[in-house]
C-alpha positions as CSV (number, residue, x, y, z in Angstrom):
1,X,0.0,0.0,0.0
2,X,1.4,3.5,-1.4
3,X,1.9,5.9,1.5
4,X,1.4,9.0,-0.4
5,X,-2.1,9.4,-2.1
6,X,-2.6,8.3,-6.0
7,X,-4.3,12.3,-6.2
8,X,-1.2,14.0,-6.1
9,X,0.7,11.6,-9.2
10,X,-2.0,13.7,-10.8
11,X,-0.5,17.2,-10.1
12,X,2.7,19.1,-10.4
13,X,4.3,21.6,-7.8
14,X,3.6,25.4,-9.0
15,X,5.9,26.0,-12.0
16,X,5.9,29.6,-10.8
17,X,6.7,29.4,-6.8
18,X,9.3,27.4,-8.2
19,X,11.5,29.6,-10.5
20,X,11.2,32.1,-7.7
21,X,12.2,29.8,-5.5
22,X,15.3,28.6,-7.8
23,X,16.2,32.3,-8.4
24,X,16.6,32.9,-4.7
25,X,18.4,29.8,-4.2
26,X,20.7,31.1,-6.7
27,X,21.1,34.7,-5.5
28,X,22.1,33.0,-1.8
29,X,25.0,30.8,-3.8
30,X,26.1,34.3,-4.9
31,X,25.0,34.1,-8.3
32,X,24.0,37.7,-9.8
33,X,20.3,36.5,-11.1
34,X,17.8,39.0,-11.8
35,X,14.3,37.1,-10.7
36,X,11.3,38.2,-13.4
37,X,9.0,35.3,-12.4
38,X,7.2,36.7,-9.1
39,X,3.9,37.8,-9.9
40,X,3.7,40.3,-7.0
41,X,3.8,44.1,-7.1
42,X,6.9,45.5,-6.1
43,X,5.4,48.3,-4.5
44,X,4.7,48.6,-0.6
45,X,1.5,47.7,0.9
46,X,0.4,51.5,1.7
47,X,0.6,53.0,4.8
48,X,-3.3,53.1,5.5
49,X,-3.7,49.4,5.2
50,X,-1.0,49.1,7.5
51,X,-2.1,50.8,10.6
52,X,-5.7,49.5,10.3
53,X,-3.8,46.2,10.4
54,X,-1.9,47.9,13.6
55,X,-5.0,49.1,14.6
56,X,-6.6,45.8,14.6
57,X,-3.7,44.2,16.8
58,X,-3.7,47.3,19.1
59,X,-7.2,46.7,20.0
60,X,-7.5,43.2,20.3
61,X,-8.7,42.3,17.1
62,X,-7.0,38.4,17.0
63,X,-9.4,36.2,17.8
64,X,-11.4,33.8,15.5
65,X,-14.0,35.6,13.0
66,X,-17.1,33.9,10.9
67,X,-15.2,30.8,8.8
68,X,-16.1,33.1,5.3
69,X,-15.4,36.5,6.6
70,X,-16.1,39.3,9.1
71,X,-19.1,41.0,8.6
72,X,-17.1,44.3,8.5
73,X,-15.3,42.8,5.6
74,X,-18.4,41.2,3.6
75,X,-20.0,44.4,3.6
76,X,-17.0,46.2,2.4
77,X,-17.1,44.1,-0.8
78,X,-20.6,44.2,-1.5
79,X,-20.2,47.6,-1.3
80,X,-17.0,47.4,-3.7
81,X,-18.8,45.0,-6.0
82,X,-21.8,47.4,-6.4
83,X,-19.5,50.8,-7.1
84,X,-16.9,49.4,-9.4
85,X,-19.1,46.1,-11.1
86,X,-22.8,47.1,-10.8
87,X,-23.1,43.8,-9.3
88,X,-25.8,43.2,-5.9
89,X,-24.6,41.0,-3.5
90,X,-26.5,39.9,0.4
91,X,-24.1,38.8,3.0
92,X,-24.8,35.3,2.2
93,X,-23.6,35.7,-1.4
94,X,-19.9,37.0,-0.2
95,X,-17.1,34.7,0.9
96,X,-13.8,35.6,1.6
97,X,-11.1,32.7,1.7
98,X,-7.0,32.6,2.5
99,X,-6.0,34.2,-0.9
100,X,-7.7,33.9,-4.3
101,X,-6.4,30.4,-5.0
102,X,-8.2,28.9,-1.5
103,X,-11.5,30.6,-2.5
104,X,-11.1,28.8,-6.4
105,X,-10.2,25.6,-5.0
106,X,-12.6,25.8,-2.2
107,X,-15.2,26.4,-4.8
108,X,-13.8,23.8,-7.3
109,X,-13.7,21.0,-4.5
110,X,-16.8,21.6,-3.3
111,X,-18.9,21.2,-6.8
112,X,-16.7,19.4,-9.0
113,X,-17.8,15.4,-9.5
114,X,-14.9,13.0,-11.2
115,X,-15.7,13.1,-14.7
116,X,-17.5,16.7,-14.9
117,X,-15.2,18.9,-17.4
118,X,-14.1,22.4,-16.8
119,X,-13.1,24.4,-20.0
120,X,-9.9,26.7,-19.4
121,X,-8.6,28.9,-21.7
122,X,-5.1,28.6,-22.7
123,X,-2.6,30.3,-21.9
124,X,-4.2,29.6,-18.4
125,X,-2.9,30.3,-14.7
126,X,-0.8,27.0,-13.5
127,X,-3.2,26.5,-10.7
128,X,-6.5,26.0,-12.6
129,X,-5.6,22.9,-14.0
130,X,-4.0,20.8,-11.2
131,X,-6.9,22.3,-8.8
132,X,-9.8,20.7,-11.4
133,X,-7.7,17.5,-11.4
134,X,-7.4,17.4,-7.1
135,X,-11.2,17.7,-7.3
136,X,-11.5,14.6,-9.5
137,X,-12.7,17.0,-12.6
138,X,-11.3,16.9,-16.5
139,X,-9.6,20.2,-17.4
140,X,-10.9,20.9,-21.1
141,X,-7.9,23.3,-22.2
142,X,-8.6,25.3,-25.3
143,X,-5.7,26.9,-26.5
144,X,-5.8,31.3,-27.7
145,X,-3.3,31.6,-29.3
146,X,-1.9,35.3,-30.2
147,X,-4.2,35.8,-33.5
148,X,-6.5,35.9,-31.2
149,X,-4.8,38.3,-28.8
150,X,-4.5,35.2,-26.4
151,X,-8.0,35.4,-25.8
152,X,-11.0,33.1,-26.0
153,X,-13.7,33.1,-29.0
154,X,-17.3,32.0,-29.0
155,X,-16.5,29.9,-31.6
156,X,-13.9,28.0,-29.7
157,X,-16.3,28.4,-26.3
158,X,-18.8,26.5,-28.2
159,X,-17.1,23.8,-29.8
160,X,-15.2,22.6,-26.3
161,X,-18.9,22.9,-24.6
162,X,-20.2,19.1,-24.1
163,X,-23.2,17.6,-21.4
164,X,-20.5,17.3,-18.6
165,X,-19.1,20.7,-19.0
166,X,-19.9,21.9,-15.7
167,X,-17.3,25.3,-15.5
168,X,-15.7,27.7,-17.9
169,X,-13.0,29.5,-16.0
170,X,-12.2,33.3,-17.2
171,X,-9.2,35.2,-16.4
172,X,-9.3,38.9,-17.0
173,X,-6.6,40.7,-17.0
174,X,-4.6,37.5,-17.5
175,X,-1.9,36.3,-15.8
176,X,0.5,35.3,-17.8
177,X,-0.4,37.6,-20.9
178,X,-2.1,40.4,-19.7
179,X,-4.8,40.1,-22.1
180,X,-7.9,42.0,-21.5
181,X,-11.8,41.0,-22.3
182,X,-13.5,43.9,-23.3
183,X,-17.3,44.0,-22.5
184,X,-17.8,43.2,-26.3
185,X,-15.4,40.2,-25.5
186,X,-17.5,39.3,-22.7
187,X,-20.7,40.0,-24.5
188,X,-20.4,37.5,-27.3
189,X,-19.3,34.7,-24.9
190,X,-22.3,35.1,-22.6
191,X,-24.2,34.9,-25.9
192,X,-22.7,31.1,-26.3
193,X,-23.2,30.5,-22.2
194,X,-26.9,31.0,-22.3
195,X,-27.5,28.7,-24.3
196,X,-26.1,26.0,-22.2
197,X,-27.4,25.9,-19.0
198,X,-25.4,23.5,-17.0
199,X,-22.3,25.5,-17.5
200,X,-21.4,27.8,-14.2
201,X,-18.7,30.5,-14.8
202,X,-15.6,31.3,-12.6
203,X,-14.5,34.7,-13.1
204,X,-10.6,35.4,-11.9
205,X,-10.5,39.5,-11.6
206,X,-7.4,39.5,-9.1
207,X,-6.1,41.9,-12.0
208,X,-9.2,44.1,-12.6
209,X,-7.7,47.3,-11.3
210,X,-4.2,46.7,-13.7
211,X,-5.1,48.3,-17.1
212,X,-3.5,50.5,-19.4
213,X,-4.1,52.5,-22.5
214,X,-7.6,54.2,-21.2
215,X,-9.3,50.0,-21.3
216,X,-12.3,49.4,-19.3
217,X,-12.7,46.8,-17.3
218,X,-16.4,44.5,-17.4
219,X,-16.8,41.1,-16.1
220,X,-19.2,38.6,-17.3
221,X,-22.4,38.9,-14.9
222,X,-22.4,42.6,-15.2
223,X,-22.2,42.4,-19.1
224,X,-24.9,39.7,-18.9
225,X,-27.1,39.9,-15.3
226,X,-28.8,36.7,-16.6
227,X,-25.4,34.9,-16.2
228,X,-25.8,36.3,-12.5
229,X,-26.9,33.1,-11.0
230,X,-24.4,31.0,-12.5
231,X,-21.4,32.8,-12.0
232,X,-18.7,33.2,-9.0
233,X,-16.9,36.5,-9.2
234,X,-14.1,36.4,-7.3
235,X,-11.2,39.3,-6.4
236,X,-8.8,40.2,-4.2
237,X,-6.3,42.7,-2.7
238,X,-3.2,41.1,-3.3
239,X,-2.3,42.4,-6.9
240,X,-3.9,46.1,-7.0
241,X,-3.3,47.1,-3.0
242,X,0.2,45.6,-3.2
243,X,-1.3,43.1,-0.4
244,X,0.0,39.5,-1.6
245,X,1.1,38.6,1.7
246,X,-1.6,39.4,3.2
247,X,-3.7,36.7,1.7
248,X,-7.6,37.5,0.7
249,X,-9.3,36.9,-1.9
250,X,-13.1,37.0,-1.5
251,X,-15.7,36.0,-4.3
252,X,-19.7,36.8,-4.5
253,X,-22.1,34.1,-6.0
254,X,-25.0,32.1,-5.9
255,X,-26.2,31.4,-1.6
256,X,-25.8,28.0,-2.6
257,X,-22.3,28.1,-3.8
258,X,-21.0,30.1,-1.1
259,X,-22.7,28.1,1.1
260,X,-20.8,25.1,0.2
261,X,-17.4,26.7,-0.2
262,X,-18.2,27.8,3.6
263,X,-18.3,24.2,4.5
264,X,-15.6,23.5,2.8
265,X,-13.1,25.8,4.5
266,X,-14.7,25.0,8.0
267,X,-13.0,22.0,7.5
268,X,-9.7,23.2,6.2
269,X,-8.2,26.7,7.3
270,X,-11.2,27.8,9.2
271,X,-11.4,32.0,8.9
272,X,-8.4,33.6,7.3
273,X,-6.5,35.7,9.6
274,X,-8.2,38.7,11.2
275,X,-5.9,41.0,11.2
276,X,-5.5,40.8,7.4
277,X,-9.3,41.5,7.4
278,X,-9.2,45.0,9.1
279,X,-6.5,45.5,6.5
280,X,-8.6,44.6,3.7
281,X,-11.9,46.3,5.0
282,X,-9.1,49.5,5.2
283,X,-8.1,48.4,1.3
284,X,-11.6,48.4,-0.1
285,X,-13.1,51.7,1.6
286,X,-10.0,53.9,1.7
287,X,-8.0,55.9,-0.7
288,X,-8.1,54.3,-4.0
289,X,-5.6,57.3,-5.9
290,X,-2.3,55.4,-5.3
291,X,-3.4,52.5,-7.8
292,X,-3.6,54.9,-11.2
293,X,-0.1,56.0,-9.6
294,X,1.2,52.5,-9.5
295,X,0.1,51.8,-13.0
296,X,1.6,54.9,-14.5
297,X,4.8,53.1,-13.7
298,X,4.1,49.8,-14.2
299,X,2.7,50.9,-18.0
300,X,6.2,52.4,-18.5
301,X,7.8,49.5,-17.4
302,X,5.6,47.5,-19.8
303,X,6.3,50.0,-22.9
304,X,10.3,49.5,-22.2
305,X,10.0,45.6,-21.9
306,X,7.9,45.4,-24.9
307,X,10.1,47.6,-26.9
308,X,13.6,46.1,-25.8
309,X,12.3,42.3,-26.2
310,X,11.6,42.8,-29.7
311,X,15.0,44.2,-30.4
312,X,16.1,40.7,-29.6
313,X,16.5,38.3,-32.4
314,X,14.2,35.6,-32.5
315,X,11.7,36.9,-29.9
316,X,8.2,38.5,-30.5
317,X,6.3,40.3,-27.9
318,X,2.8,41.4,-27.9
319,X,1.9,44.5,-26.1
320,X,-0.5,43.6,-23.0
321,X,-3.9,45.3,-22.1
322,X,-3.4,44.8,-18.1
323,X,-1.8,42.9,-15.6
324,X,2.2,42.7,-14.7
325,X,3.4,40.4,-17.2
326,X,4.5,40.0,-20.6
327,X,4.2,37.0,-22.9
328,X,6.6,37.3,-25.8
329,X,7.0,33.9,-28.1
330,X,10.7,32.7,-28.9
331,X,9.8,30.5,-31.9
332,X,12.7,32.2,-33.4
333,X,14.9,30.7,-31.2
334,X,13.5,27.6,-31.4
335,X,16.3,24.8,-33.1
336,X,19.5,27.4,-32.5
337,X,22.4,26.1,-30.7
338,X,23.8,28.1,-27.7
339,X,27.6,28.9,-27.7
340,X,28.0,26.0,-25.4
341,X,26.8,24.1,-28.2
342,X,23.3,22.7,-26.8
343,X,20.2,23.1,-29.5
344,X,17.4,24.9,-27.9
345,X,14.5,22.5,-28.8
346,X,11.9,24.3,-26.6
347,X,10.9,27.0,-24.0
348,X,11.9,25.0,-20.8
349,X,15.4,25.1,-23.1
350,X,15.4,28.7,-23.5
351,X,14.5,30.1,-20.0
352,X,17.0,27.6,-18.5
353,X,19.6,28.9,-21.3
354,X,18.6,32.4,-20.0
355,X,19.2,31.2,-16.5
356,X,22.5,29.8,-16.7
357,X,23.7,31.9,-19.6
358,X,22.5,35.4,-18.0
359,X,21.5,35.1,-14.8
360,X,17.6,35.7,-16.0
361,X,15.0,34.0,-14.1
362,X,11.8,33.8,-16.5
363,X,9.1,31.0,-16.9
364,X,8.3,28.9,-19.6
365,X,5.1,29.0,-21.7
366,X,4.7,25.2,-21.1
367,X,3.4,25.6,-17.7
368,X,0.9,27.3,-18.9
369,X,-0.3,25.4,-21.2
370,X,0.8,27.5,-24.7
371,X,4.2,26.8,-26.2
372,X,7.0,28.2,-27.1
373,X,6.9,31.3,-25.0
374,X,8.0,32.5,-21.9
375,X,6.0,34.9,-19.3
376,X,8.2,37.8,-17.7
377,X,6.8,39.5,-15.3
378,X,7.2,43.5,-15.0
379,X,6.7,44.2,-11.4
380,X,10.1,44.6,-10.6
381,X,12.4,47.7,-10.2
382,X,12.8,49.5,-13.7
383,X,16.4,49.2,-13.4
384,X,16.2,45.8,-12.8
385,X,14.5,45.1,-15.9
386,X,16.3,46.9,-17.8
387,X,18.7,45.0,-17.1
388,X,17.0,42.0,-17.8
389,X,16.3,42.7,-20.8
390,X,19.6,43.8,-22.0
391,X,21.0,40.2,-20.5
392,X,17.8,38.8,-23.2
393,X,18.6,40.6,-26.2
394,X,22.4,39.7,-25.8
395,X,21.4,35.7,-25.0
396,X,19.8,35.9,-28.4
397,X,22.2,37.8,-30.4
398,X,24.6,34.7,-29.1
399,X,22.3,31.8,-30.3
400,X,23.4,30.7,-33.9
């Protein structure tokens, strides 16, 4: 009898946690590597947030809270869902969870039967697929491939749509390409959902606040209230309010749902931490102005990786509507020999070339599910990717 259980031959560690992890690992040996595979804002958690955290402590504000959330909290984000979505929430529509990822897989394990299908879009978020398979679910992956601006049709939607389909997962801004759905986007997708019934819709919006170029934001149950009841629309505070740490994510849905994903974390974390509550109740009603100043920089940044990545030979890099992170594709690098004399055959090749040829910590396009590319992300010190970059465009001008 195997000790360790048969679920987990089905899964992976997190490609991500684990460049970051080799980069640091590297940086302790004394290695000069510049990590571009964190996706978490560079930026301080501001000052407000912090002393309502303090304020918390000071006042004896540690004990144990409702499994799904303070009431303080819940109310916050109804009240954010309703000015910044349009979308009406009751206390027992709101659940808030240990980061974004506990409240997906909370919602996952608790409705996901083996055999039921969920439909991700590829390039997709490392988690989504291993989370579907822990639940005893099929990932359907359909891959969006950058003629399609690394977006989702309704042509594709429909054609991957079958009787066990039970969720479509949609992840706007995306991490890793920064693509964008426009309400249009959304608009002809919801026209595919309604007519199948059975299919519930998990909406990822940890990015919503991260856009550039004057693009507006929808998601899917305010472009489409009669996808309402069928959808969970979950957030956080970890990307825009600079709060990874922290860990919240919160989500509002069907009573039902949340009812379940209740029960499900009453028998796992229990309530996530209080004092990271009274921050986030602090995140959602305060000052919202330093977020357009964040992504005044973080668009610069994005212009200058954009723009120095495709000075490199055999790299192409589309420019992103939101997020942190760039996706550029390194076909043209694809079958090149390094000066060491190795071939690069793929993009687990390339970034590991990068690595050990420049001291460039990236990840590779095969962990999320579209190949060859890499994903860089941008929310690092300007310098820093600067640097990077030049490292990138002088790795490439070495391949023959």
């Amino acid at each position: 009898m195997a000790f360790i259980a048969e679920r987990l031959d089905r899964i992976q560690p997190s490609p991500t946690i684990a460049v970051t992890s080799k980069a640091r690992q590297l940086k302790a040996e004394g290695r000069d590597v510049i990590g571009l595979g964190a996706g978490e804002p560079d930026f301080d958690t501001p000052d407000n947030i912090k002393e309502a955290a303090i304020q918390a402590i000071r006042s004896g504000d540690t004990k144990y809270t409702n499994v799904d959330g303070t009431d303080a909290l819940k109310k916050a984000i109804i009240a954010k869902f309703k000015r910044e979505n349009g979308l009406d929430y009751k206390m027992d529509q709101i659940t808030v969870g240990t980061g974004g990822k506990q409240v997906l897989f909370n919602a996952l394990v608790a409705t996901l039967n083996a055999g039921d299908e969920v439909i991700i879009p590829a390039p997709y978020w490392v988690s989504y697929p291993d989370i579907v398979q822990l639940a005893d679910g099929k990932p359907v992956i359909v891959e969006c491939g950058e003629n399609h601006k690394f977006k989702l049709t309704a042509e594709a939607l429909e054609a991957a749509i079958t009787p066990k389909t039970k969720w479509l997962i949609l992840n706007s801004p995306s991490n890793p390409t920064g693509a964008a759905y426009s309400a249009a986007d959304l608009r002809a997708l919801a026209d595919v959902l309604l007519k199948h019934p059975q299919v519930h819709i998990l909406t990822d919006d940890m990015y919503e606040h991260l856009l550039y170029d004057g693009f507006k934001f929808a998601t899917i149950a305010q472009v489409e209230p009669k996808l309402y009841d069928r959808t969970l629309t979950m957030n956080g505070v970890s990307k825009a309010y600079c709060m990874t740490g922290w860990r919240i994510g919160y989500a509002g849905g069907p009573a039902p749902l949340i009812k379940a994903i209740a029960k499900m974390q009453s028998q796992s974390t229990s309530n996530p931490s209080s004092v990271s509550q009274a921050a986030a109740v602090e995140a959602l009603n305060g000052p919202q102005d330093f977020i357009a100043k964040h992504n005044a920089v973080f668009k610069e940044r994005r212009d200058m990786v954009v723009k120095m990545l495709n000075q490199a030979p055999g790299l192409h890099c589309h420019t992103p509507e939101g997020a942190f992170y760039v996706y550029p594709s390194c076909a043209g690098c694809i079958g090149k020999t390094t000066p060491q004399g190795k071939k690069i055959a793929t993009d687990d090749d390339f970034v590991t070339y990068l690595l050990e040829a420049e001291g460039v910590a990236a990840v590779q396009g095969s962990a999320f599910g579209l190949s060859p590319y890499f994903r860089i992300s941008y929310a690092t010190s300007t310098e820093a990717l600067k640097e990077a970059c030049t490292r990138i465009i002088r790795a490439c001008q070495a391949l023959k």
